[in-house]
Structure formats: structure tokens, C-alpha cells
FIFITI-309496 format. One record per residue (C-alpha): residue number from 0; x, y, z; residue in three letters. Coordinates in steps of 0.1 Angstrom, whole numbers, plus 2048, in hexadecimal, padded with zeros to 3 digits. Example, Ala and Ser with C-alpha at 12.3 -4.5 7.8 and 13.67 -1.06 7.14 Angstrom:
<nodes>
NODE   k east north  up   r
NODE   0  87B   7D3 84E ala
NODE   1  889   7F5 847 ser
</nodes>
This chain:
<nodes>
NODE   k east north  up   r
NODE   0  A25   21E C71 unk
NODE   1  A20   227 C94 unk
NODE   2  A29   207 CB0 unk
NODE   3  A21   203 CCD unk
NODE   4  A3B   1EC CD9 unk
NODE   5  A33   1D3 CF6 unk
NODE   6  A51   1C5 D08 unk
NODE   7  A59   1BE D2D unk
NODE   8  A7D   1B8 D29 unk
NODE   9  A8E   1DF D2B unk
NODE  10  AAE   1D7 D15 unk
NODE  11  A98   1C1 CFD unk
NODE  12  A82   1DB CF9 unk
NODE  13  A9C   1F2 CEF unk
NODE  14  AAD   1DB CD6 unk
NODE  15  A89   1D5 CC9 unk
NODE  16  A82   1F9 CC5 unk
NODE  17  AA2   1FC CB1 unk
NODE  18  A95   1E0 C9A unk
NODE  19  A72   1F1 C93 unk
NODE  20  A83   211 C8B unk
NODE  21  A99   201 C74 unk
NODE  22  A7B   1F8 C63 unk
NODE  23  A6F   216 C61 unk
NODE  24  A57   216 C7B unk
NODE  25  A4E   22F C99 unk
NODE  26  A50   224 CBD unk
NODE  27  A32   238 CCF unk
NODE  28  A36   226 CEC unk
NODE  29  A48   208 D03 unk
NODE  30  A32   1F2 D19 unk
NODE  31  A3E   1DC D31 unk
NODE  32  A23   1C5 D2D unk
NODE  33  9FC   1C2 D1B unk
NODE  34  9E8   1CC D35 unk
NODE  35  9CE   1E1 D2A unk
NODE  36  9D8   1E3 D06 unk
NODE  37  9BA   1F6 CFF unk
NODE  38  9C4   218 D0E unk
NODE  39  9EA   216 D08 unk
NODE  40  9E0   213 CDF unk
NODE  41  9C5   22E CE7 unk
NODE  42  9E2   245 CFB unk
NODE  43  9FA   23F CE1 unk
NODE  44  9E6   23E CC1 unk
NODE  45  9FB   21F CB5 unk
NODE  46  9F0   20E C91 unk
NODE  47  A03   1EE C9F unk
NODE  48  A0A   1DD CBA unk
NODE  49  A2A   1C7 CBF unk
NODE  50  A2E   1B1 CDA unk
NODE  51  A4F   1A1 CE3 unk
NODE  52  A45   189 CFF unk
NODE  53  A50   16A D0C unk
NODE  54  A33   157 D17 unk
NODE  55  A12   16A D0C unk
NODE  56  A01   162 D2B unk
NODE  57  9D4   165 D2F unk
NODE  58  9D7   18A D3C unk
NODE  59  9EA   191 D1E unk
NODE  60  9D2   180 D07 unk
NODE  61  9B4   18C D17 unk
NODE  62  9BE   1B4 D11 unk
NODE  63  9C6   1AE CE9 unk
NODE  64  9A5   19E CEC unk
NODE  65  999   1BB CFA unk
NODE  66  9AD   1CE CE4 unk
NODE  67  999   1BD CC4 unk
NODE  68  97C   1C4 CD2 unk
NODE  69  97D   1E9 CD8 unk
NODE  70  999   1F7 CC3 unk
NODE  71  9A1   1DE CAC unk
NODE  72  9C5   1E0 CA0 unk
NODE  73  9E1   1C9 C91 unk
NODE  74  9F2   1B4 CAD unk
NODE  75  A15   1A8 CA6 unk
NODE  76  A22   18E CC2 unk
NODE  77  A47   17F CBE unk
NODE  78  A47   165 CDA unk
NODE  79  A61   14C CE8 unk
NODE  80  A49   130 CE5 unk
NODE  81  A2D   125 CD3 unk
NODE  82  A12   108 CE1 unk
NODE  83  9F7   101 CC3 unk
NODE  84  9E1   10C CE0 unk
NODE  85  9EF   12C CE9 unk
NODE  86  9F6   137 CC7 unk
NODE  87  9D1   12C CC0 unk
NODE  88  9C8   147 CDE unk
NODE  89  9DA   161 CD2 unk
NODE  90  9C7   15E CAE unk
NODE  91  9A4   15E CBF unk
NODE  92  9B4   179 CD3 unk
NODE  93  9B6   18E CB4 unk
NODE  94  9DC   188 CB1 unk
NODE  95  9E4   18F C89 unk
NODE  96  A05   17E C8A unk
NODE  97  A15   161 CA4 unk
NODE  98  A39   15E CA0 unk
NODE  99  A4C   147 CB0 unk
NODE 100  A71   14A CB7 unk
NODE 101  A70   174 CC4 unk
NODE 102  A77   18B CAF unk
NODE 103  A91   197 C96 unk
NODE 104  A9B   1B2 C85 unk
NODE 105  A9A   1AA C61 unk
NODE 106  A79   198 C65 unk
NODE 107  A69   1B5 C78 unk
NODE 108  A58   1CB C58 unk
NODE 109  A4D   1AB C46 unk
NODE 110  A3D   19E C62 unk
NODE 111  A2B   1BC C68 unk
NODE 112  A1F   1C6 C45 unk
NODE 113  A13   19E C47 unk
NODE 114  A00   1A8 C64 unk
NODE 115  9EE   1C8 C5B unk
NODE 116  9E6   1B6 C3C unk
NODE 117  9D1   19A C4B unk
NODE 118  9C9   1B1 C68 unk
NODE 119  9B4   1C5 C49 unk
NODE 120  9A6   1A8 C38 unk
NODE 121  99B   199 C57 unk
NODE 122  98B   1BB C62 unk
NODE 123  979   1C0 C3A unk
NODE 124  96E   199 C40 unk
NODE 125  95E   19E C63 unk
NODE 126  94D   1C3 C55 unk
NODE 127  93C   1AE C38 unk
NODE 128  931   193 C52 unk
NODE 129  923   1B0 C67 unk
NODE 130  916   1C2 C4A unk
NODE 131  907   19D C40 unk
NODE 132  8F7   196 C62 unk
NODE 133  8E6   1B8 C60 unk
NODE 134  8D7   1B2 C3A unk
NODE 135  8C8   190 C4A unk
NODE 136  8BB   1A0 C6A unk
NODE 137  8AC   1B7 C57 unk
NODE 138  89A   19E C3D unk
NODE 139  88D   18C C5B unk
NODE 140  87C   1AB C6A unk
NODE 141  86D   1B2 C47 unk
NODE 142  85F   18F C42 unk
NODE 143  852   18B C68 unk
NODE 144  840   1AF C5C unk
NODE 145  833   1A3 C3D unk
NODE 146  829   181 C4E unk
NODE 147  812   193 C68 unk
NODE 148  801   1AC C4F unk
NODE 149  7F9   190 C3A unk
NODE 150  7E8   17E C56 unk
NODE 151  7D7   19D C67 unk
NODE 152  7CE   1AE C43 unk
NODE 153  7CA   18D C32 unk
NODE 154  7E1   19E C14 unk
NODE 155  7F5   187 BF8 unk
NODE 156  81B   18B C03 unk
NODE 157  821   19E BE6 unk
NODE 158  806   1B6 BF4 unk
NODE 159  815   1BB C1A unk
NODE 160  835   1C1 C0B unk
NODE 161  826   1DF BF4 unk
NODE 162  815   1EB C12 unk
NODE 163  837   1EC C26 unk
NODE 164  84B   1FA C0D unk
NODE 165  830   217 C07 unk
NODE 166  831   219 C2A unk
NODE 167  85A   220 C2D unk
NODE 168  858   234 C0A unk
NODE 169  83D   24D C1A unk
NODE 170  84F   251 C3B unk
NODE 171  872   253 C2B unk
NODE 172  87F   233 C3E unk
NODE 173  893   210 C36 unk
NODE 174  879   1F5 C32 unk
NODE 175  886   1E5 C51 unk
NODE 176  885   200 C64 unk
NODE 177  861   204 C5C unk
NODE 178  85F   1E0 C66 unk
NODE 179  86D   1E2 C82 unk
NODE 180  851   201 C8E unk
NODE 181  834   1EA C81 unk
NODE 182  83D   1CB C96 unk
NODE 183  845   1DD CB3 unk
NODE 184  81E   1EF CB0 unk
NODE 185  815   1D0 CB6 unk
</nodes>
């Protein structure tokens, strides 16, 4: 498991690298702080992202946001403190695990695993949802399609979706694809 570790306390850092190693984890990098969490995971092709911080202030929040956005990964923040609302910022962030307390050594692994775990089941849950929205846009195109051929050819609905589906079966397309061409003819 490659780690990218984020700390901006030098000898914590150290001792925290120590711990992930123990682990059985690989250190790719040390950051002093989350700024720009994007291109240090990119740069260091980390799997994980561990975050020793004290305070995880908005900067820090807003680049694992960022972070979720365009390279998802699992984030990992031990913190000194824990505020329902800052922990509750760090979820929406994309945060997969909040612990409060820092971080020790025996807890490290299990934490993580615990982490990548709902990191994937989060990311399977939001592909469905995508894969979900996309079925419904699609069924709304075909049925805004059908609605108009039925009107301007005065066909049954049974009839304009024959005439669709001939139509995406001839030119080797998705129905809502072909759909999407007929409304836009318009």
C-alpha cells in the first residue's frame, strides 16, 4: 500500500512514517501540509493518503475535496480534535476515516483497511447512482421523442417507439442516442 503521508510536524512525521512501515506500508512521500493534494497524489502515485494534522483547517479541506473530485482516493486524517462540525466537513470533503486523538501505531493498518473499505463502497455506491442518473436521462429523452412523433405523426405510443427503435436498429445506434438526433432536428 503506497502512502502518501501528510504531516507538518518534521519529527512526527518521522515517528509516523515508522508506524506505517510497521504496517507494512510504503511511504512515497512526506508533505508538510494538504495543499494541493491533487498533484502530490498524482506525483507520487499514492493509493492512500494519511494525514496527521492538528487542526484540519478550510485550505486543508478544500484540496481533499478537490482531491475527491479529480483523483478520488482514500483519505485517512488522525486529528488532535474533533468538532461534530469539522468532522462533518471532512466527510463531505471526501475524508474516509476521522479519527480523533492522532495517531498510533497499533491502530494504523486497521484504520486504514477500514478506510479503503468504505472508500470502495462509497465509490461502487456513487458509480451506480451515476450509472442510475444516466438510465433516467436517457428514458426521458426517449419518451420526450416518442411524445413528439406521436403528436406530429399522430402514431399510438406503441407505434413511435417502433419507429424509433427501427430507426437506432438501421443506423446501428442506442435508442437514446437516436433520440437525442431526432429532437435536436427539430
Amino acid at each position: 500500500m503506497r502512502v502518501l503521508l501528510v504531516d507538518g510536524e518534521p519529527d512526527r512525521a518521522a515517528a509516523v512514517r515508522i508506524g506505517l512501515e510497521a504496517a507494512g506500508c510504503v511511504v512515497v512521500a512526506v508533505a508538510p501540509d494538504a495543499g494541493d493534494l491533487t498533484r502530490q497524489v498524482r506525483e507520487a502515485a499514492a493509493d492512500v493518503i494519511v494525514c496527521d494534522l492538528d487542526d484540519p483547517g478550510r485550505d486543508a479541506l478544500e484540496s481533499m475535496r478537490a482531491l475527491h473530485r479529480d483523483e478520488p482516493r482514500p483519505v485517512v486524517v488522525f486529528a488532535a480534535r474533533g468538532e461534530p462540525e469539522q468532522i462533518e466537513a471532512a466527510i463531505e470533503a471526501g475524508v474516509a476515516a476521522y479519527v480523533v486523538e492522532g495517531l498510533s501505531p497499533h491502530r494504523v493498518r486497521p484504520v486504514i483497511e477500514v478506510a479503503i473499505r468504505r472508500f470502495r463502497a462509497h465509490q461502487a455506491l456513487r458509480a451506480r447512482l451515476e450509472e442510475a442518473q444516466a438510465t433516467l436521462a436517457d428514458r426521458v429523452v426517449i419518451e420526450r421523442a416518442k411524445g413528439v412523433l406521436m403528436q406530429r405523426r399522430r402514431l399510438s405510443e406503441e407505434q413511435a417507439y417502433r419507429l424509433m427503435r427501427r430507426w437506432a436498429m438501421d443506423r446501428g445506434e442506442k435508442l437514446a442516442v437516436v433520440a437525442q438526433h431526432f429532437l435536436r432536428e427539430l
